[in-house]
VOPAGU-2260 file (C-alpha; in pm, 1 decimal, decimal comma):
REM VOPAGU-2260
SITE   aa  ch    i         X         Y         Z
SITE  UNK   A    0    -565,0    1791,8    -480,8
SITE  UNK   A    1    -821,5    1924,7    -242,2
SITE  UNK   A    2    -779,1    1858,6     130,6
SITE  UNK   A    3   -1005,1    2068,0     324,5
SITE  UNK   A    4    -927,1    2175,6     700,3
SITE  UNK   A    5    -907,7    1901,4     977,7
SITE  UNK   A    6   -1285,1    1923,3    1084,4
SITE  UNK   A    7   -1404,9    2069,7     798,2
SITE  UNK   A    8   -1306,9    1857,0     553,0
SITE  UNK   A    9   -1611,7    1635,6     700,9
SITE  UNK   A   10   -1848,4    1829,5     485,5
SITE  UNK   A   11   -1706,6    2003,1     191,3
SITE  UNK   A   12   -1596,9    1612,6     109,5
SITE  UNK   A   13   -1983,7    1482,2     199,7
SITE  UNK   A   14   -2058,2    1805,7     -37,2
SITE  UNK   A   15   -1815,1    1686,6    -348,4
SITE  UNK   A   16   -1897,9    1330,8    -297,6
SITE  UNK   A   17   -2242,5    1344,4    -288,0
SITE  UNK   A   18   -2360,0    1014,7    -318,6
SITE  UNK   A   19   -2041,1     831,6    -200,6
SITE  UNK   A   20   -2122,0     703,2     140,0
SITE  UNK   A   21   -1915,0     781,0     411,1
SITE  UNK   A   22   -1683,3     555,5     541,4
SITE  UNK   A   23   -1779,2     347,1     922,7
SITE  UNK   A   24   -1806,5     541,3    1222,1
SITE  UNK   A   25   -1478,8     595,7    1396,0
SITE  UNK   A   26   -1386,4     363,4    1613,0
SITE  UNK   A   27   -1558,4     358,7    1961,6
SITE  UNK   A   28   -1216,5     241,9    2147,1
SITE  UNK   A   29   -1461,3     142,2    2445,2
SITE  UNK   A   30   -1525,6    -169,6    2242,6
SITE  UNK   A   31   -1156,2    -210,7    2095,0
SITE  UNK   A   32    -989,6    -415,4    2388,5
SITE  UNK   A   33   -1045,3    -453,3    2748,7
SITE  UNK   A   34   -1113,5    -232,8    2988,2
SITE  UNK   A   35    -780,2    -290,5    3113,2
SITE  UNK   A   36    -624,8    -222,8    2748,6
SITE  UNK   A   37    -502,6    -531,2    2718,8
SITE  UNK   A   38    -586,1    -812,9    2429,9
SITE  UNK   A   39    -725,4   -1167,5    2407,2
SITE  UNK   A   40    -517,3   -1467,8    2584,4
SITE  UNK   A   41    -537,9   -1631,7    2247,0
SITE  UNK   A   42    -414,8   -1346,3    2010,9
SITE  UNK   A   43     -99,9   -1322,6    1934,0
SITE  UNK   A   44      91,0   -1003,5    2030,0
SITE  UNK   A   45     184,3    -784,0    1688,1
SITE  UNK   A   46     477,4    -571,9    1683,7
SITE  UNK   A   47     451,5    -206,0    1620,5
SITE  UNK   A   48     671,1      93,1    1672,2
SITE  UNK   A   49     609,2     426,0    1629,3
SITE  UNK   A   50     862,0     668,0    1478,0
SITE  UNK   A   51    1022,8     919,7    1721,0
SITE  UNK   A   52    1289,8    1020,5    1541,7
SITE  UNK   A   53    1261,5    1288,3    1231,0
SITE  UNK   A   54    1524,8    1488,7    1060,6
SITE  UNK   A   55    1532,1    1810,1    1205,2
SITE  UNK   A   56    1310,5    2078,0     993,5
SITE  UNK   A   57    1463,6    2415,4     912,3
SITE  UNK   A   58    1223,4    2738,6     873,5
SITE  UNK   A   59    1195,2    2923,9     551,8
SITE  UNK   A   60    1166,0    3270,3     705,5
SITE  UNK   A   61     939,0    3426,7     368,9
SITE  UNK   A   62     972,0    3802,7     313,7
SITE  UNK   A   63     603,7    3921,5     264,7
SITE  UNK   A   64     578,4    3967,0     -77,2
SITE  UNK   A   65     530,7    4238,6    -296,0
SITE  UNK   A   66     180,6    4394,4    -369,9
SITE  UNK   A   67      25,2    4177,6    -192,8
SITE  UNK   A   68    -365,8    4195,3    -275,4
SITE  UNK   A   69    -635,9    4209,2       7,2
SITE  UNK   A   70    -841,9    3886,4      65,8
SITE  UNK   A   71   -1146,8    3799,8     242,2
SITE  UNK   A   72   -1287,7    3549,1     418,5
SITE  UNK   A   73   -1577,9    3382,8     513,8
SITE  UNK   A   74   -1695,0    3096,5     740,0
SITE  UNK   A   75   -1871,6    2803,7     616,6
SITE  UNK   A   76   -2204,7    2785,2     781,8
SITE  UNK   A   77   -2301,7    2424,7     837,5
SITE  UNK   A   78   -2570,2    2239,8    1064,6
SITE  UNK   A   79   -2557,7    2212,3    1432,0
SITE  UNK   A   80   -2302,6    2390,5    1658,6
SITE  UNK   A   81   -1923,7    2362,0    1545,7
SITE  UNK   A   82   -1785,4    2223,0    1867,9
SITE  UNK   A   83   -1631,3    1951,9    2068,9
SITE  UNK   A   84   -1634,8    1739,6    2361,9
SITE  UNK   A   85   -1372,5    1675,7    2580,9
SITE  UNK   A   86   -1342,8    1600,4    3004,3
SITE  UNK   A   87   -1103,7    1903,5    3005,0
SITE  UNK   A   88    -818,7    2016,9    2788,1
SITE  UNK   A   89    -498,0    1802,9    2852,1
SITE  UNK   A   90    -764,1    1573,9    2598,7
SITE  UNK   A   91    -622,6    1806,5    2311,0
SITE  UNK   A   92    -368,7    1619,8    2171,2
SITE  UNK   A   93    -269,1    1668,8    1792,1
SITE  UNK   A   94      38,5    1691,9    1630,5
SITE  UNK   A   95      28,8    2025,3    1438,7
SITE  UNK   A   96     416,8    2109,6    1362,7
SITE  UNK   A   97     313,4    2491,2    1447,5
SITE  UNK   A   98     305,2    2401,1    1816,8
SITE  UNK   A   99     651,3    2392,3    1828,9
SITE  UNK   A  100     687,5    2725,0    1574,2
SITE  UNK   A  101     490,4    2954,4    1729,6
SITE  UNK   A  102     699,3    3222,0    1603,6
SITE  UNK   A  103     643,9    3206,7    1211,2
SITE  UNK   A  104     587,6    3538,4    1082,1
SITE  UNK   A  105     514,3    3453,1     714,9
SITE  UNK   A  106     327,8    3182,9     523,7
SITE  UNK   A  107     209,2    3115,9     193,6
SITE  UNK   A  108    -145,9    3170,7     125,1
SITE  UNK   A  109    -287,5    2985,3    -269,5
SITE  UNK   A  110    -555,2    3054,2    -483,0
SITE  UNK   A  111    -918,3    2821,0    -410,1
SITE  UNK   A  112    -935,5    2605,2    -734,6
SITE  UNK   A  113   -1234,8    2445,8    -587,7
SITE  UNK   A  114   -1418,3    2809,4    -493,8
SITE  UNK   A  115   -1789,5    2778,9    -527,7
SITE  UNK   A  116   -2067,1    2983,8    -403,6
SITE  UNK   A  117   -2339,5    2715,3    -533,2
SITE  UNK   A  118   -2120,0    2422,4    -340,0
SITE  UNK   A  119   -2432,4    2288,2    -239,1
SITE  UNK   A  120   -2568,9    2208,8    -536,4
SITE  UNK   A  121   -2283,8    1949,9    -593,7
SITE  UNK   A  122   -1862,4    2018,0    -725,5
SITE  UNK   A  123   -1812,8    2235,7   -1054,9
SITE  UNK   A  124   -1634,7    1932,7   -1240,8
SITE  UNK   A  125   -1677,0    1526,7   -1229,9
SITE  UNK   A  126   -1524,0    1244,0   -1388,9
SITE  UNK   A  127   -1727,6    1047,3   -1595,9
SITE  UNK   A  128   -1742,7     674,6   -1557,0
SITE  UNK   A  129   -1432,8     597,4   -1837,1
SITE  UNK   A  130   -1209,8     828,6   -1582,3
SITE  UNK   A  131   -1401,1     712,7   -1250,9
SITE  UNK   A  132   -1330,3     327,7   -1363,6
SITE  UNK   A  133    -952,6     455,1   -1535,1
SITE  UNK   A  134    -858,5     578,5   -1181,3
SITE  UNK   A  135   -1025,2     278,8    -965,8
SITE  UNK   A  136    -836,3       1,9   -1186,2
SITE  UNK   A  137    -530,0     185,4   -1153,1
SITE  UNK   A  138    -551,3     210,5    -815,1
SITE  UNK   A  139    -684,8    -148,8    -762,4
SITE  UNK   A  140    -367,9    -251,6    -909,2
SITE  UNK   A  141    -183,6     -77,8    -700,6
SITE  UNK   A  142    -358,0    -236,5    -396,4
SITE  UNK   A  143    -337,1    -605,0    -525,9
SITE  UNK   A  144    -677,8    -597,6    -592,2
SITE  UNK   A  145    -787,7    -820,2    -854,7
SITE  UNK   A  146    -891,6    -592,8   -1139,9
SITE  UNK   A  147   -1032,3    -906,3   -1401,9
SITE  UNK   A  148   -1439,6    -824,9   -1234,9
SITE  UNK   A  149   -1553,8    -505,0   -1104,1
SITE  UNK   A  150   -1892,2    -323,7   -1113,1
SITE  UNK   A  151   -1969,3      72,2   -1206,3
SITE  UNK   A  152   -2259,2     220,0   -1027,3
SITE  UNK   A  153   -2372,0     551,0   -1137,5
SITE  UNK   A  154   -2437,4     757,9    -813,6
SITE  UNK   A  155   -2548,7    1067,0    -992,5
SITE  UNK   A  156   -2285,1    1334,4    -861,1
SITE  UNK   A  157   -2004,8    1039,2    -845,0
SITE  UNK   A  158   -1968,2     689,3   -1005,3
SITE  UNK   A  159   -1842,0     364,5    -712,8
SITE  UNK   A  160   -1642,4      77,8    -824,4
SITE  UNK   A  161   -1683,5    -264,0    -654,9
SITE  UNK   A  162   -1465,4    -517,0    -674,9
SITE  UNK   A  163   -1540,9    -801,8    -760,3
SITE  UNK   A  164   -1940,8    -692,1    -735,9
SITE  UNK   A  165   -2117,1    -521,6    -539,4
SITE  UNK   A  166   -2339,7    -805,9    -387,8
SITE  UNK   A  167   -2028,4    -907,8    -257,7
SITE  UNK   A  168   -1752,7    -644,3    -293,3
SITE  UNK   A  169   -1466,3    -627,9     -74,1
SITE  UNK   A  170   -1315,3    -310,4    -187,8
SITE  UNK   A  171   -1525,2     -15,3    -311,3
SITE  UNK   A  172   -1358,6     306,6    -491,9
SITE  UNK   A  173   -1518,7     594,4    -507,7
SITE  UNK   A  174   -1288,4     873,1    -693,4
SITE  UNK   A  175   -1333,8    1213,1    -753,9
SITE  UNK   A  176   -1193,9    1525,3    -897,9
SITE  UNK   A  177   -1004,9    1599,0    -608,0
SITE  UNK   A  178    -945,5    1288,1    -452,1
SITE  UNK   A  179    -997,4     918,9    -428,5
SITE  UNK   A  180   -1218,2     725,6    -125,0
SITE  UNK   A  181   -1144,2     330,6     -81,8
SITE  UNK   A  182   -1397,0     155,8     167,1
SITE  UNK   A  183   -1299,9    -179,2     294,9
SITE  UNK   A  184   -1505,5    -500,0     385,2
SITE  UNK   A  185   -1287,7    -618,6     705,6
SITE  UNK   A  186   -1501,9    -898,3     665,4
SITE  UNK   A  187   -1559,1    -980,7     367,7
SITE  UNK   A  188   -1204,4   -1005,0     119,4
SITE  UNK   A  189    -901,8   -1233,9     125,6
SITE  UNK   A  190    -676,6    -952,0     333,6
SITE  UNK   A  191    -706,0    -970,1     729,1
SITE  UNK   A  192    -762,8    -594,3     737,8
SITE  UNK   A  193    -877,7    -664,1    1144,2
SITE  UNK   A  194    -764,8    -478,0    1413,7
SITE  UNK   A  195    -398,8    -606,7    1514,7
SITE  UNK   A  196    -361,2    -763,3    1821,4
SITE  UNK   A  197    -147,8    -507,9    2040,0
SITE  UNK   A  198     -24,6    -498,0    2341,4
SITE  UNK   A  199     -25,1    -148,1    2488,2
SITE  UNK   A  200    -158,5       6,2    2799,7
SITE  UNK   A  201    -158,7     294,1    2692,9
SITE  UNK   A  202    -490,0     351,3    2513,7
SITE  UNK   A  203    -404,6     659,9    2316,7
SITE  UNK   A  204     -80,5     552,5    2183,9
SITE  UNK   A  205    -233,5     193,7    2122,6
SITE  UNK   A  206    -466,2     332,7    1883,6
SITE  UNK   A  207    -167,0     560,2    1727,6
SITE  UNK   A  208     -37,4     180,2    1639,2
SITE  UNK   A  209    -338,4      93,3    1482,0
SITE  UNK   A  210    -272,5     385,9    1258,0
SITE  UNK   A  211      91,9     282,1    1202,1
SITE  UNK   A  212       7,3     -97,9    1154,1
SITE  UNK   A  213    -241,7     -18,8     894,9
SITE  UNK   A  214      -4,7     237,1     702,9
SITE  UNK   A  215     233,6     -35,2     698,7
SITE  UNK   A  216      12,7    -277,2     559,3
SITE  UNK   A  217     -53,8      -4,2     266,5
SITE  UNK   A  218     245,6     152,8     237,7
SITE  UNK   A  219     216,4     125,1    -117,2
SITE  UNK   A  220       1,8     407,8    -179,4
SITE  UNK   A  221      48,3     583,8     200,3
SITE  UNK   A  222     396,7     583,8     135,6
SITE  UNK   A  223     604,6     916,5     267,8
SITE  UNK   A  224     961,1     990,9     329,9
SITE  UNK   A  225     855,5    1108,4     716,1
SITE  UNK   A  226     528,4    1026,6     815,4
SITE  UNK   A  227     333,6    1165,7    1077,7
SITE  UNK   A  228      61,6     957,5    1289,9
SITE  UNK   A  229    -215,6    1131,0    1458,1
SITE  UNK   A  230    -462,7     957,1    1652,6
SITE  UNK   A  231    -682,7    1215,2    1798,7
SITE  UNK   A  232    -994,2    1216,0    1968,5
SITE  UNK   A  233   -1335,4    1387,2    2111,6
SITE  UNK   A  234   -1602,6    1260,5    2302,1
SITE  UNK   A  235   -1994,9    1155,0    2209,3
SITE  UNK   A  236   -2227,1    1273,4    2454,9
SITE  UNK   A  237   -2195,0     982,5    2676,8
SITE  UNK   A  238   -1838,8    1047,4    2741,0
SITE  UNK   A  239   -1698,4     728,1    2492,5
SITE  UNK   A  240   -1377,7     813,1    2290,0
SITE  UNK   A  241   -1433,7     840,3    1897,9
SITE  UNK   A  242   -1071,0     832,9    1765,2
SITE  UNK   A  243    -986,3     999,4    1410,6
SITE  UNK   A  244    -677,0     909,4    1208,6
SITE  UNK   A  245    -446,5    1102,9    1023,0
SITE  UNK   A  246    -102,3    1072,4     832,4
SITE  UNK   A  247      54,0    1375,5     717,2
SITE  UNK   A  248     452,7    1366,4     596,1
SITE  UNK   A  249     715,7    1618,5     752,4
SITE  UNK   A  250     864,6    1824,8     536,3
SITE  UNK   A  251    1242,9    1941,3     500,4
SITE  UNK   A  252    1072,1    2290,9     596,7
SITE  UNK   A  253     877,3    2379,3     910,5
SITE  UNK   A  254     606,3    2610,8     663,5
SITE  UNK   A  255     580,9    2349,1     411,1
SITE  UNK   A  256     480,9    2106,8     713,8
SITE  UNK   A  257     256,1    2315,6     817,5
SITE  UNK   A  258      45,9    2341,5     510,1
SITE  UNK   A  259      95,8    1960,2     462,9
SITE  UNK   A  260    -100,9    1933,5     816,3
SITE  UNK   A  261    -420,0    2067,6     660,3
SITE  UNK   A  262    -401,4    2044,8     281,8
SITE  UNK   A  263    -235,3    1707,3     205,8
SITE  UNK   A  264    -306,5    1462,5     412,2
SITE  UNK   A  265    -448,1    1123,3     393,6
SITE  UNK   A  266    -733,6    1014,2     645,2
SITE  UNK   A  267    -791,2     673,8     770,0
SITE  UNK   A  268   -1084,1     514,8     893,7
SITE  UNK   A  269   -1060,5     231,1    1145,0
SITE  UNK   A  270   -1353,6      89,3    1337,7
SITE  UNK   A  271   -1451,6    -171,5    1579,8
SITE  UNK   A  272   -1429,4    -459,8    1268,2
SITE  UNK   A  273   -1044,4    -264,2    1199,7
SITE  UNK   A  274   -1002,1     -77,3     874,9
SITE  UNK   A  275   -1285,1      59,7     689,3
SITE  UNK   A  276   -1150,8     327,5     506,0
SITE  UNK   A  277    -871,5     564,8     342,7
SITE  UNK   A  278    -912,8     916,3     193,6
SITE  UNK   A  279    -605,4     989,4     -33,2
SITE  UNK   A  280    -507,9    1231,3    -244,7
SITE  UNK   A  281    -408,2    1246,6    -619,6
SITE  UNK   A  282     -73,8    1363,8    -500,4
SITE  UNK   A  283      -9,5    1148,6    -226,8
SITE  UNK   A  284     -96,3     865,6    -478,3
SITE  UNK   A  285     209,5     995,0    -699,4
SITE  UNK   A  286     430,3    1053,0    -434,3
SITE  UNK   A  287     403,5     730,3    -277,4
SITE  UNK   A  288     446,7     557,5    -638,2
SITE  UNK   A  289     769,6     759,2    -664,0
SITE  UNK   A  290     914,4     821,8    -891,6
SITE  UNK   A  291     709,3     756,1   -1223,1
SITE  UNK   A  292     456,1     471,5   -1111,0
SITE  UNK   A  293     168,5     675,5   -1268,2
SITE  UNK   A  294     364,9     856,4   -1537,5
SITE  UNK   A  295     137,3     939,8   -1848,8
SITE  UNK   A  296    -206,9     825,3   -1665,5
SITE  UNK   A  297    -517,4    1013,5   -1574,3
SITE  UNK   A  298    -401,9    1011,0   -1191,7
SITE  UNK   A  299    -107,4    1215,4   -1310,0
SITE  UNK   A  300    -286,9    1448,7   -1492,6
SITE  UNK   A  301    -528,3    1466,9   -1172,4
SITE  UNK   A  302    -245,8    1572,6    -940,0
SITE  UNK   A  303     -84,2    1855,3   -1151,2
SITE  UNK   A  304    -445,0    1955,1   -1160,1
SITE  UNK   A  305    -498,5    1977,8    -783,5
SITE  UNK   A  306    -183,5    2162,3    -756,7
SITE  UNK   A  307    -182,8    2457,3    -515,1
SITE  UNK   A  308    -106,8    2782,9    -640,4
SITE  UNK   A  309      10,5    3056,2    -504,3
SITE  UNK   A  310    -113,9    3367,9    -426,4
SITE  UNK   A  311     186,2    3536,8    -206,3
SITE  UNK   A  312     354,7    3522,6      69,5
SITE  UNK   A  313     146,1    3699,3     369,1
SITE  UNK   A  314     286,7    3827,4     716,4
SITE  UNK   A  315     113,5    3707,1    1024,7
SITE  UNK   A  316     -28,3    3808,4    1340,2
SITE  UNK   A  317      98,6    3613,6    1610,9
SITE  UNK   A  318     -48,4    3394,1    1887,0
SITE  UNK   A  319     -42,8    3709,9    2173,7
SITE  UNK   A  320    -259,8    3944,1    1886,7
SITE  UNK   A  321    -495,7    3620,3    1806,9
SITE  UNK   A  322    -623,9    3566,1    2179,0
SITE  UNK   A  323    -623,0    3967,0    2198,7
SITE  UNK   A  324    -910,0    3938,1    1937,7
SITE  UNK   A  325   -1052,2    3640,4    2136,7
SITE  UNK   A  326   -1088,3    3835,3    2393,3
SITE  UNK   A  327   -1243,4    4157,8    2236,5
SITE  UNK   A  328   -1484,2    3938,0    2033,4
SITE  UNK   A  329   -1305,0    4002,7    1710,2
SITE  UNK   A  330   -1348,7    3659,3    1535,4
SITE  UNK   A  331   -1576,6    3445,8    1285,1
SITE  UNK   A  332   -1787,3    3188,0    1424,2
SITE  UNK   A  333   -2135,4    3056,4    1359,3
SITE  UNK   A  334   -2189,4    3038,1    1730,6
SITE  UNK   A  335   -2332,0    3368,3    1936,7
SITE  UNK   A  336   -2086,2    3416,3    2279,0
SITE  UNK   A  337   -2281,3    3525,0    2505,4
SITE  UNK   A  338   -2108,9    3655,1    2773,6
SITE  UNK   A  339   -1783,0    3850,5    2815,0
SITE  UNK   A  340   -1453,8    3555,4    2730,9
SITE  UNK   A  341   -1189,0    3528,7    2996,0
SITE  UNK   A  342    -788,0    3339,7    2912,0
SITE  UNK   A  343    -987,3    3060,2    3137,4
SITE  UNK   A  344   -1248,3    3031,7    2875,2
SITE  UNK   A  345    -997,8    2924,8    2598,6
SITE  UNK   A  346    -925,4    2567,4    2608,1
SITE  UNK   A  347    -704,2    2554,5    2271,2
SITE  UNK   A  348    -567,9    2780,4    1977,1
SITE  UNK   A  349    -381,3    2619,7    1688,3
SITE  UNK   A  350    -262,2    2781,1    1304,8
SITE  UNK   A  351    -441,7    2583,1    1019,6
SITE  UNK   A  352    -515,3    2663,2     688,5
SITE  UNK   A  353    -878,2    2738,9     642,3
SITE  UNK   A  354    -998,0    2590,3     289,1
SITE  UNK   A  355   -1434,3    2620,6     208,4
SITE  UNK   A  356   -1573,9    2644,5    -143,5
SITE  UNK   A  357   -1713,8    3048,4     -53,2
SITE  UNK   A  358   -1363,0    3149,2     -30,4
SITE  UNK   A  359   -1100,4    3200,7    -301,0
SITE  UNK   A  360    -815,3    3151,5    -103,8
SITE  UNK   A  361    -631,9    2923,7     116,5
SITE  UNK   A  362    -526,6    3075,9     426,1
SITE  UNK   A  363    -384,6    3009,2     765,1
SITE  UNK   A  364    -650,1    3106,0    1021,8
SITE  UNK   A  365    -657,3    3088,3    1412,0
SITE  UNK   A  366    -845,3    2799,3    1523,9
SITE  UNK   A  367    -992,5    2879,2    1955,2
SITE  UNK   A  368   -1193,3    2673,5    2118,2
SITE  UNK   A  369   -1415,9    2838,1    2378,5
SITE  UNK   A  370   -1549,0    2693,1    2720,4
SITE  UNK   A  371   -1969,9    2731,3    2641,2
SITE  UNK   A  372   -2037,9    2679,9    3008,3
SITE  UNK   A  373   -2258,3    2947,1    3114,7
SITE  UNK   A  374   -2377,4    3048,5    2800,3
SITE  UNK   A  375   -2654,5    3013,2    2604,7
SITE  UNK   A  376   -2524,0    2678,7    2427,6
SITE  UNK   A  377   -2416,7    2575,3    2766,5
SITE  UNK   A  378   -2516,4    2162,5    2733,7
SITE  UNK   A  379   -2545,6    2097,8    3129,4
SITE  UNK   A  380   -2674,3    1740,2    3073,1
SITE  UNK   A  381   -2285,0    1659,1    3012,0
SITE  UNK   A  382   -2177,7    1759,9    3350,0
SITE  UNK   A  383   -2361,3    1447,4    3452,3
SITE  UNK   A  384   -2012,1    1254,2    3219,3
SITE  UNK   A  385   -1790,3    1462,7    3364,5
SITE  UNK   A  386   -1816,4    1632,7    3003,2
SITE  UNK   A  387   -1746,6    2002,1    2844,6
SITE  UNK   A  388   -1849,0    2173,3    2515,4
SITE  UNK   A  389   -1596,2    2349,5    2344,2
SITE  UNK   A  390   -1698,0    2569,8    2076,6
SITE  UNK   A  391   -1482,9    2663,0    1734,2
SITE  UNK   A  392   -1396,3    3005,5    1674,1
SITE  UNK   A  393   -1189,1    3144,8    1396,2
SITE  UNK   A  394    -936,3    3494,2    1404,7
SITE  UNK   A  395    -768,8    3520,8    1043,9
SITE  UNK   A  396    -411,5    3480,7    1099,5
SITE  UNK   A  397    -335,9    3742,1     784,2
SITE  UNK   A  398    -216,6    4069,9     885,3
SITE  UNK   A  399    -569,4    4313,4     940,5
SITE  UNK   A  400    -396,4    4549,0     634,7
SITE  UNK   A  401    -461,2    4290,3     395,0
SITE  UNK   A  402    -737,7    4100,4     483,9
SITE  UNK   A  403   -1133,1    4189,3     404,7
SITE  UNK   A  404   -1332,1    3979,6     644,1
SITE  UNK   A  405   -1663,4    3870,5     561,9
């Protein structure tokens, strides 16, 4: 099981898939409902709640462990500036579980299965097409899908499965060694998979029900004890909402939630036709199937696989000591800041687990975004939309005694 990091994942999974297409945009939510938020005279109202009530979590409270060993870390440098756009910060809105533990002093860090200095050139391991069509059937079953006509297309790096065809498929699969990638036809297939008709005002939470409706709809391989919906957003450059979709479970423990927040998750893709897409891992497949729906099969022996491992338990700097380094210029970023960084400048900070192929651990990191007004990535045409640029910085949440930075 591989998840990478909430906005990295976007490209380590482009990198492992290569060849699998990527799923329909997000949805534009300008062109969901009307501009009033509410639905069609002739649609029927559909009933969703969102869960509000979770069993309480309890924290762990690790003792570092023993001879711990120093690890490094590196960022990922990718295309274009790492950033996002928002009209000002109350736009933040996620649902990490560490915003409410702010004071964990220890977490786990594990051991990068997946490290890979040549991660470019394509993943270490594959399937080949008897496992890539072995783990689509299985999971077509699972789905209701009807398994009797499907067709294999070699995509180099990865093999897709469409079912029935894929002149007219309605379902595509598209596994891998780390996870699996359904794409849906809205359009095309027997299942109405279009958006529901809901009536909410208010726009953020309405989409938050799309997310729920949709789980419901595939509970049979979403399927967790306490699921978490997160409906997030950031803005395109002409100010419209592009919502992302994520469903993470809550643990029993508040440091076991917080690694499930940004190593096993499952991402959904819903656009303006309704669902297009669901990213799911090998272990979320299992769980959901509970308790031996895959027993024996290849998607078992993919999950045990993808397990993480564990390095050691590793104290932490806390929030205070992370915007210290902010402020001093003491973090990892791809982006030059040019100009001296004031507690205005920070929009957000927020512990996640940092997980790239050029590192060979797993480990919680600082995520800060900066204001870039004034410097020299400062994009003024936005002001125009009412529109800031917030760029990603990183401060390695490991304690400075045991950590090698790169």
């Amino acid at each position: 099981m591989k998840r990478n990091l909430l906005f990295m994942c976007i490209l380590i999974l482009t990198l492992n898939l290569a060849g699998c297409k990527w799923p329909m945009d997000e949805v534009n939510s300008d062109h969901i409902v009307h501009e009033d938020n509410s639905i069609a005279e002739d649609s029927k109202p559909t009933e969703v709640e969102v869960p509000v009530n979770y069993k309480p979590m309890e924290v762990e409270n690790y003792e570092p462990s023993e001879g711990l060993e120093s690890i490094s870390m590196t960022i990922l440098e990718g295309q274009g500036i790492p950033s996002i756009i928002l009209k000002d910060p109350s736009e933040y809105k996620k649902k990490n579980p560490w915003f409410n533990y702010k004071d964990i002093e220890v977490l786990p860090v594990f051991i990068n299965k997946n490290y890979n200095l040549l991660y470019h050139e394509g993943p270490v391991e594959y399937l080949t097409e008897e496992e890539a069509v072995e783990v689509s059937l299985l999971v077509a079953e699972r789905l209701g899908i009807d398994t009797g006509k499907y067709e294999c297309e070699d995509l180099g790096a990865s093999y897709i499965i469409y079912f029935p065809n894929k002149q007219k498929a309605s379902f595509e699969i598209c596994p891998s060694v780390d996870e699996v990638r359904i794409f849906f036809n809205p359009l095309n297939g027997n299942m109405d998979l279009s958006l529901p008709a809901i009536d909410e005002e208010d726009e953020d939470l309405l989409h938050e029900k799309y997310l729920v409706y949709y789980y419901q709809l595939f509970e049979n391989i979403l399927r967790m004890k306490q699921p978490v919906f997160e409906a997030s957003f950031e803005r395109n450059i002409h100010g419209e909402k592009m919502y992302k979709y994520m469903i993470f479970n809550q643990e029993d423990m508040v440091e076991d939630t917080i690694v499930n927040y940004s190593t096993n998750f499952a991402r959904i893709y819903i656009d303006t036709n309704g669902l297009s897409g669901i990213d799911i891992s090998y272990k979320q497949l299992m769980d959901a199937a509970a308790p031996n729906g895959y027993e024996n099969t290849i998607i078992e022996r993919l999950a045990k696989g993808n397990e993480l491992e564990l390095l050691g338990y590793y104290p932490l700097i806390n929030q205070e000591e992370a915007i210290e380094k902010i402020l001093n210029k003491e973090y990892l970023s791809t982006i030059e800041y040019d100009r001296d960084i004031d507690l205005g400048d920070i929009m957000a900070i927020e512990l996640i687990y940092y997980w790239v192929p050029v590192n060979k651990t797993i480990q919680p990191v600082y995520r800060v975004y900066l204001d870039l007004k004034e410097t020299m990535h400062d994009y003024g045409q936005y002001e125009e939309e009412g529109l800031n640029t917030y760029g990603i910085f990183y401060v390695p949440a490991i304690e400075a005694k045991y950590l090698n930075v790169g």
